[in-house]
MMTF fields as JSON, N, C-alpha, C and O atoms, coordinates in Angstrom:
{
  "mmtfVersion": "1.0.0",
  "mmtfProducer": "UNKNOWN",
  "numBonds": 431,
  "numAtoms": 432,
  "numGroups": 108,
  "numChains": 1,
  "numModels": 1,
  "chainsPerModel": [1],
  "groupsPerChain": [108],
  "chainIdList": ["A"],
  "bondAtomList": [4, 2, 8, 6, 12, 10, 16, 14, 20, 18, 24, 22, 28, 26, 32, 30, 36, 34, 40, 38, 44, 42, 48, 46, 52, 50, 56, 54, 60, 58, 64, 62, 68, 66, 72, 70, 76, 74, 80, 78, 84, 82, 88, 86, 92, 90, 96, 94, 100, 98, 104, 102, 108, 106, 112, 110, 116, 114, 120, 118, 124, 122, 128, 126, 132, 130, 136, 134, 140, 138, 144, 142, 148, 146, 152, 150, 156, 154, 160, 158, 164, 162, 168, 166, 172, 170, 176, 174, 180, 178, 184, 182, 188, 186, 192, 190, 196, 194, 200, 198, 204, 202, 208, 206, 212, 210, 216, 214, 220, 218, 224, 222, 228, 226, 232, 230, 236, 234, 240, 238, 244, 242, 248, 246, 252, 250, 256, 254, 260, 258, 264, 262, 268, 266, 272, 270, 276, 274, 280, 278, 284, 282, 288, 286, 292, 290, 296, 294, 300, 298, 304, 302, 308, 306, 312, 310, 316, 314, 320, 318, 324, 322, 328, 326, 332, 330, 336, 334, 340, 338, 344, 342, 348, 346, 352, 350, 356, 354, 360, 358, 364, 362, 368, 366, 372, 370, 376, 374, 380, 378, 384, 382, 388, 386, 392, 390, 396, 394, 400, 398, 404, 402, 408, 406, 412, 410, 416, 414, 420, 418, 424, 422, 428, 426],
  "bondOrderList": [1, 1, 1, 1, 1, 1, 1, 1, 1, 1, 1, 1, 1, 1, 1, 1, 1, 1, 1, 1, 1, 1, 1, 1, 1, 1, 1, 1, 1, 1, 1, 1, 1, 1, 1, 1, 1, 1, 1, 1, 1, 1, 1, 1, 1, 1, 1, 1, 1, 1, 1, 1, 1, 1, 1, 1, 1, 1, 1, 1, 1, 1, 1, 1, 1, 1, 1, 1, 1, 1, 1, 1, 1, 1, 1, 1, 1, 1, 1, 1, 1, 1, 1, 1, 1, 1, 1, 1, 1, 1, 1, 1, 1, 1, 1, 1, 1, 1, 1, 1, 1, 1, 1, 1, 1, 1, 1],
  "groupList": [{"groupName": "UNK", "atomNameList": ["N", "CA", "C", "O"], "elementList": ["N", "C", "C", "O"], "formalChargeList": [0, 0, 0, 0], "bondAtomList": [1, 0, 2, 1, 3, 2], "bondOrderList": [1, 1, 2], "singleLetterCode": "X", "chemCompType": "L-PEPTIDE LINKING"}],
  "groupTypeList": [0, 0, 0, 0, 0, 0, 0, 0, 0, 0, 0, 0, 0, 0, 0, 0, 0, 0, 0, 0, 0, 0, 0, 0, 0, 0, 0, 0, 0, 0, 0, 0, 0, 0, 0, 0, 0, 0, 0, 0, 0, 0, 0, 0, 0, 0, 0, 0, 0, 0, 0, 0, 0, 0, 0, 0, 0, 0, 0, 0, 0, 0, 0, 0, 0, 0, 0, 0, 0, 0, 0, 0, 0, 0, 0, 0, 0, 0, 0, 0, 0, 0, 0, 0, 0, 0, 0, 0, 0, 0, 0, 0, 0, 0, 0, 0, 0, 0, 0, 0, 0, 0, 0, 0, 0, 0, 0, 0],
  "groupIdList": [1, 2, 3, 4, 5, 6, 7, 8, 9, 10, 11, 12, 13, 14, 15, 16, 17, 18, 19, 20, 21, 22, 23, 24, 25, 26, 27, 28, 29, 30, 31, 32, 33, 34, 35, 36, 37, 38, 39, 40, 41, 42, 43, 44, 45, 46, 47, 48, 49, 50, 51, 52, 53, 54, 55, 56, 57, 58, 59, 60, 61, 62, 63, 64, 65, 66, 67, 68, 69, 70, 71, 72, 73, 74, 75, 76, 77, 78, 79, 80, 81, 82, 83, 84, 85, 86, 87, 88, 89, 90, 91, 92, 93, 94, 95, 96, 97, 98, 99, 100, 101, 102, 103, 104, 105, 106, 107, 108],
  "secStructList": [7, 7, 7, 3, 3, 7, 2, 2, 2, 2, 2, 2, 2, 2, 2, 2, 2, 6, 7, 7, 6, 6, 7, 3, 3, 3, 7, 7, 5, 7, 1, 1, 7, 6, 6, 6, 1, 1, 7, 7, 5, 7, 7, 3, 3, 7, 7, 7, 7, 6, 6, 7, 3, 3, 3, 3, 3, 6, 6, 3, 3, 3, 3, 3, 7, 4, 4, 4, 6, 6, 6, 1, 6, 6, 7, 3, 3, 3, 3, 3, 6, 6, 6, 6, 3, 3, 3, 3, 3, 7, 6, 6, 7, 1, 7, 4, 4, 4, 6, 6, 7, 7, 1, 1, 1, 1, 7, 7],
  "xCoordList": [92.921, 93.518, 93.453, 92.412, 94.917, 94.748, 95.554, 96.77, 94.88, 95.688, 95.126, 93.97, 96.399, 96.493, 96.589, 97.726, 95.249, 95.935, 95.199, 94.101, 96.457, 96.504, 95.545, 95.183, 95.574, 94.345, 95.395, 95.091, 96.135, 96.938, 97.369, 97.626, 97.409, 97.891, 95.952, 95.742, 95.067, 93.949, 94.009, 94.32, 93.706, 93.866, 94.71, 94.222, 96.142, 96.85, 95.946, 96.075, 95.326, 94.712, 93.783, 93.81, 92.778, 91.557, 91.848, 91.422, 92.734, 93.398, 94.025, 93.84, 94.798, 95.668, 94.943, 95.023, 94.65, 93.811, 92.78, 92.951, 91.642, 90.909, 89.792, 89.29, 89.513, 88.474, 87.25, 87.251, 86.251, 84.766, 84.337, 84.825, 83.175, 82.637, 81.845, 81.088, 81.688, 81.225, 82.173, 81.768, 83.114, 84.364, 84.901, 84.662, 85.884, 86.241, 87.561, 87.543, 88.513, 90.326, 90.791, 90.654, 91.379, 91.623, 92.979, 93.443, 93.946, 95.131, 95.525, 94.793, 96.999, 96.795, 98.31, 98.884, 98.796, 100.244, 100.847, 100.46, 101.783, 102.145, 103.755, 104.334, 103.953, 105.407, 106.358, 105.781, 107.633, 107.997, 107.824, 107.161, 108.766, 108.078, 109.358, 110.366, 108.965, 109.89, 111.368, 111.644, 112.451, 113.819, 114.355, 115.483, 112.844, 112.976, 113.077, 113.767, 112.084, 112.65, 111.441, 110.416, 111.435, 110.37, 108.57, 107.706, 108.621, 106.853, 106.588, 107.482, 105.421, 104.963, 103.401, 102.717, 103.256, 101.552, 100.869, 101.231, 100.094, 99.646, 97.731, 96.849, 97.645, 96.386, 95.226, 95.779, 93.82, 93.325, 91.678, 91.184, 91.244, 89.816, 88.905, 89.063, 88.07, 87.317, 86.526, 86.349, 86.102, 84.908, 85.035, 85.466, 84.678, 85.185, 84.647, 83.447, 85.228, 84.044, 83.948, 84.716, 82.851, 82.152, 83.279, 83.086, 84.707, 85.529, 86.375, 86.797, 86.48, 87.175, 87.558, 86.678, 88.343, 88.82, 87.987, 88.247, 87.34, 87.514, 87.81, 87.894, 87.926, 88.449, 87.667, 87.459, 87.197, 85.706, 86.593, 86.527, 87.306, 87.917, 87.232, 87.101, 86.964, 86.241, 85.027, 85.116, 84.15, 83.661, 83.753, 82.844, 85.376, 86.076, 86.121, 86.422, 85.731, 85.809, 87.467, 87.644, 88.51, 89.559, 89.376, 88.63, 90.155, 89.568, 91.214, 92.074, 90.956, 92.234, 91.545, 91.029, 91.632, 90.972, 92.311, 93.483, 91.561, 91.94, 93.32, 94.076, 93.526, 94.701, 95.915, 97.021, 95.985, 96.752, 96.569, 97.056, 96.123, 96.385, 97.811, 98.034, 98.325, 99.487, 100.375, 101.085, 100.457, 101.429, 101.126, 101.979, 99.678, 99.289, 98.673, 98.579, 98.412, 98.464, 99.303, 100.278, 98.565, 99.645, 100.665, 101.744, 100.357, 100.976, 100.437, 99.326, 101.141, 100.484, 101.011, 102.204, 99.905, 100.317, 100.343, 99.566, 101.183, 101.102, 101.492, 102.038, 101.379, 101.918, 102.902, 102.482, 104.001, 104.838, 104.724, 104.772, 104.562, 103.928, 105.211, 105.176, 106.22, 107.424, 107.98, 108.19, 108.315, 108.851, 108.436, 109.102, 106.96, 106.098, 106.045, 106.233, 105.779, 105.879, 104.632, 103.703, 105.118, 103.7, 105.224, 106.299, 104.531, 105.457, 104.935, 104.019, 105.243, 104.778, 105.459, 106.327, 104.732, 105.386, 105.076, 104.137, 105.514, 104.775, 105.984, 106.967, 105.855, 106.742, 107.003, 108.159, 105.953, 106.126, 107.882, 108.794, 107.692, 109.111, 110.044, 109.829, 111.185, 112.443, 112.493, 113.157, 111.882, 112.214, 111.137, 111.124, 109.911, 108.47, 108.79, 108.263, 109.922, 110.307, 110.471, 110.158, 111.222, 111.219, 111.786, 112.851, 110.077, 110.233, 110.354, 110.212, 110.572, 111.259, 112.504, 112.913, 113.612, 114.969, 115.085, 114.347, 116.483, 117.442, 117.683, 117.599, 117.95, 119.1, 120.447, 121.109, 120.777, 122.134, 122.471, 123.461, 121.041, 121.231, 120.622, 120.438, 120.424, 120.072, 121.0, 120.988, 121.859, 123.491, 124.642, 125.677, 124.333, 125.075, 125.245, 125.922],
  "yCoordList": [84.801, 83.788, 82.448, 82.061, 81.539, 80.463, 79.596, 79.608, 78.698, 77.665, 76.334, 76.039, 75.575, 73.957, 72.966, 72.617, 72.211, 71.188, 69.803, 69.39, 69.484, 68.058, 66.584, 66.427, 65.951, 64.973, 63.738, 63.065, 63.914, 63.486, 63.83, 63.187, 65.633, 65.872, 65.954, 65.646, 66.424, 66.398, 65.294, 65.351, 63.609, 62.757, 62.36, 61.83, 62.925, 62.735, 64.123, 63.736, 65.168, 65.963, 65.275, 65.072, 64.878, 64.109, 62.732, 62.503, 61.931, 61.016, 60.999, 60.142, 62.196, 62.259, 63.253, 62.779, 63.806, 65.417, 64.527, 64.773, 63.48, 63.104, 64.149, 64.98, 63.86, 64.917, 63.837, 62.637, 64.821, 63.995, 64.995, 66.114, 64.35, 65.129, 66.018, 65.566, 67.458, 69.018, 69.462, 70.401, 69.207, 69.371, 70.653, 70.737, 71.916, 72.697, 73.035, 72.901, 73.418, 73.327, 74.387, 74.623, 75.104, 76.664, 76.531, 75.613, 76.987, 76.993, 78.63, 79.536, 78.828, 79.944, 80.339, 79.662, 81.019, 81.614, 81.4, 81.893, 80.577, 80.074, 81.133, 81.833, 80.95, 81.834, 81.024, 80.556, 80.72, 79.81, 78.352, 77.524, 78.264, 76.593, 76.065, 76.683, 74.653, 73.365, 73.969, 74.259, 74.158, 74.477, 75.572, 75.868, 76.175, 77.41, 78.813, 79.605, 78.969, 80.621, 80.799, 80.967, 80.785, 81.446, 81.166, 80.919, 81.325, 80.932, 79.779, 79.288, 78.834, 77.618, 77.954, 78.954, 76.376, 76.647, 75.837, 74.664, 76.021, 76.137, 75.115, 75.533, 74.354, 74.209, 74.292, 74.169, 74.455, 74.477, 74.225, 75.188, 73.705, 73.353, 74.831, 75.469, 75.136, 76.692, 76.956, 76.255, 77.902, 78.377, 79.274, 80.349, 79.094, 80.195, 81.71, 81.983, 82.245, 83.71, 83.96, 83.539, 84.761, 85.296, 85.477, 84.918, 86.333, 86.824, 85.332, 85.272, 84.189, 82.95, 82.438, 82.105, 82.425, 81.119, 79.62, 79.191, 79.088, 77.659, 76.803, 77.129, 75.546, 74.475, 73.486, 73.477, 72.443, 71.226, 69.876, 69.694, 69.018, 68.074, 66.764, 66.578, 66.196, 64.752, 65.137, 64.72, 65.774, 66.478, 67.452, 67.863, 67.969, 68.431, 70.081, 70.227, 71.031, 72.395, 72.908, 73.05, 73.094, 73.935, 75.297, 75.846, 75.9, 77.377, 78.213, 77.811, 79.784, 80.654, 81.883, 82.192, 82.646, 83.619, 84.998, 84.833, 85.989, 86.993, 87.553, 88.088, 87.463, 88.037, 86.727, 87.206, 85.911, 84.648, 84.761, 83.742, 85.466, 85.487, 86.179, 85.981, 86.58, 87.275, 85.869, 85.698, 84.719, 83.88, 82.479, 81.654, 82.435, 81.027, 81.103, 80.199, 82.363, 82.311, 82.151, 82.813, 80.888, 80.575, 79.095, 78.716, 78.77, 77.844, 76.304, 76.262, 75.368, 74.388, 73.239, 72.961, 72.594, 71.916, 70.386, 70.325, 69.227, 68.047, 67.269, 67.953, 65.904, 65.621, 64.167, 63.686, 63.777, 62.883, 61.677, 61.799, 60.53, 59.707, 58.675, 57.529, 58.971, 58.223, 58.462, 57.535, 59.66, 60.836, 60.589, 60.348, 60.532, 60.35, 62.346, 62.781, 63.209, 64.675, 65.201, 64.672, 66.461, 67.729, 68.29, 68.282, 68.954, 69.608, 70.814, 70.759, 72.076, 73.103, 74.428, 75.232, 74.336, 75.135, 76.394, 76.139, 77.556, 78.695, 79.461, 79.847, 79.662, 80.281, 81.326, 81.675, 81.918, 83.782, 83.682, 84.497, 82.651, 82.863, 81.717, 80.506, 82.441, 81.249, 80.508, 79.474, 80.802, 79.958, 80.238, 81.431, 79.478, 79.19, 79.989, 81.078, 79.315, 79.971, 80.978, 81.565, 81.837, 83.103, 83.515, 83.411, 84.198, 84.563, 86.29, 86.832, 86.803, 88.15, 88.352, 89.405, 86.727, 87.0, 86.8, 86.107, 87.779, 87.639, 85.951, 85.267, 85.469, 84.305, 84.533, 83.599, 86.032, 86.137, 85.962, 85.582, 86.463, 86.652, 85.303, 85.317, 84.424, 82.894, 82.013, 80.812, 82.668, 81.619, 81.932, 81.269, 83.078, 83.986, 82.881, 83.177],
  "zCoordList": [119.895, 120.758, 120.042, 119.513, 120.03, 119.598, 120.093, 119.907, 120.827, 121.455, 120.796, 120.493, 120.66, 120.184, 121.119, 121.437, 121.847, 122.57, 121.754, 121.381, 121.775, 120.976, 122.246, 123.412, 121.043, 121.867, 123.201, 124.186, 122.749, 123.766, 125.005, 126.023, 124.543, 126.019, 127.098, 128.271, 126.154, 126.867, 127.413, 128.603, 126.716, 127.195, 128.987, 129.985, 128.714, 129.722, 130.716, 131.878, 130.743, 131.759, 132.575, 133.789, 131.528, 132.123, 133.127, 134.259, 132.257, 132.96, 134.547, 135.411, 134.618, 135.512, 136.7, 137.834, 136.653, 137.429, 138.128, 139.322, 137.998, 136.96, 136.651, 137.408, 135.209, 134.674, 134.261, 133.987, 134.35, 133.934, 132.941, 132.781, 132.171, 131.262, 131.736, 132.595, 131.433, 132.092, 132.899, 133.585, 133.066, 134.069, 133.144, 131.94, 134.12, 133.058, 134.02, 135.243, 133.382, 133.682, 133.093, 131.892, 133.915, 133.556, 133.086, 133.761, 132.223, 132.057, 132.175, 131.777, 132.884, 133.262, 133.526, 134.38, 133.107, 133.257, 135.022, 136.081, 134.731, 136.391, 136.579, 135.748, 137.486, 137.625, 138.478, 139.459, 138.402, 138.941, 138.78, 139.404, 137.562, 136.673, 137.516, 137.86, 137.745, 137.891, 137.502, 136.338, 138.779, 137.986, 137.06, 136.665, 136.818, 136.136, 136.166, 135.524, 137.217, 137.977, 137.337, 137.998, 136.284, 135.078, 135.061, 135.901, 133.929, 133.451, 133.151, 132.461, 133.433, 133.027, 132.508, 132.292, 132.44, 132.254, 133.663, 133.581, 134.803, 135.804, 135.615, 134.864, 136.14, 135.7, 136.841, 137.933, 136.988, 138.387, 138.046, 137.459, 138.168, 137.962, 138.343, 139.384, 137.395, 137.573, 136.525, 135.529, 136.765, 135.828, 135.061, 135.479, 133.63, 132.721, 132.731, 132.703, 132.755, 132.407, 131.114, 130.249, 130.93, 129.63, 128.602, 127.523, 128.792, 128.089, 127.402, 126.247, 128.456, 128.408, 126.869, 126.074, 126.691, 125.475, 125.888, 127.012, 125.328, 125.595, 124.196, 123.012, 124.923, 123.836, 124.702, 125.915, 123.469, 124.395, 123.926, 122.71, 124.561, 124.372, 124.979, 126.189, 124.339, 125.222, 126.331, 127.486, 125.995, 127.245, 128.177, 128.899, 128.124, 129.106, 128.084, 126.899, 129.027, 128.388, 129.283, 130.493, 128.088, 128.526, 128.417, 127.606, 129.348, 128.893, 129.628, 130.411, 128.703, 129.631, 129.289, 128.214, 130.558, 130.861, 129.886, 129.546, 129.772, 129.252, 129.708, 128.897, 130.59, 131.302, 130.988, 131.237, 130.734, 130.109, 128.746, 128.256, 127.882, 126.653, 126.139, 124.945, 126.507, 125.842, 125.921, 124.929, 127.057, 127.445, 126.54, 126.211, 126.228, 125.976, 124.076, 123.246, 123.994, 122.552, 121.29, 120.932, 120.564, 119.565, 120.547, 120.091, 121.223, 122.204, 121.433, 120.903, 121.445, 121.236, 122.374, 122.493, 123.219, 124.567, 123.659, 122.706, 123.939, 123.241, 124.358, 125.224, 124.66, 125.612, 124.673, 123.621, 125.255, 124.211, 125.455, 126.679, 124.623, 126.039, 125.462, 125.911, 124.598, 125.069, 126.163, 126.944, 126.44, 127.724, 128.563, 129.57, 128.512, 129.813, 130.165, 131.301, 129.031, 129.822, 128.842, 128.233, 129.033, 128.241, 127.961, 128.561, 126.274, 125.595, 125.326, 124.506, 125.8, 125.431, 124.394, 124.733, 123.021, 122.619, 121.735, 120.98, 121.594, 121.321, 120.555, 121.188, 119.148, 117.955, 118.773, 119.014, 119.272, 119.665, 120.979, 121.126, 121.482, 122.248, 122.188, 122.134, 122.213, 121.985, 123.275, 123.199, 124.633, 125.573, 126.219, 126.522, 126.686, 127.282, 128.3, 128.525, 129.135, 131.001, 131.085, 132.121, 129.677, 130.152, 128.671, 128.062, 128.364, 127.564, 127.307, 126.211, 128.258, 127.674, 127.325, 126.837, 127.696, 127.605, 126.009, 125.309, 125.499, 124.489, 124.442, 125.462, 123.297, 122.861, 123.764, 124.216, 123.972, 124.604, 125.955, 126.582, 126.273, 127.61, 128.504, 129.721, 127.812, 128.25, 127.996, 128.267, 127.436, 127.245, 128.294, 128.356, 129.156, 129.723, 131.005, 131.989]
}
């Protein structure tokens, strides 16, 4: 498992959620993204289990449980604070929302 979150988008988590230091934030395959029908990334304050990924950012332990690894590995979360958004992006699929579709069948 390998996830990239850049210090920015942590920044914008802690910030916004608000997070304290020992605080831990589950990231977790959501269904039904914003406009999308599809998959997002979902976030919810919780406790890691034994199996957990974590990542220790400013204090703040991120973590994604085992069953979110197929969606979030290889993902890198950034947040672009021209935009004002979170950029999520992962080589393994051509489209985050839904990534079991064809190139073809997302032009359709």
């Amino acid at each position: 498992m390998d996830l990239k979150l850049t210090d920015s988008a942590s920044t914008f988590y802690i910030n916004e959620i608000p997070l304290q230091k020992g605080d831990t934030l589950r990231l977790f395959v959501r269904v039904g993204g914003v406009g999308s029908g599809g998959f997002s990334v979902g976030v919810i304050k919780d406790s890691p289990q034994k199996t957990s990924y974590t990542l220790n950012k400013n204090g703040v332990t991120f973590f994604v449980n085992e069953d979110d690894f197929w969606y979030l590995d290889g993902m890198t979360i950034d947040y672009n604070e021209d935009f004002g958004y979170l950029d999520f992006y992962s080589p393994k699929f051509e489209q985050t929302d839904h990534p079991d579709l064809e190139d073809e069948q997302i032009k359709k």
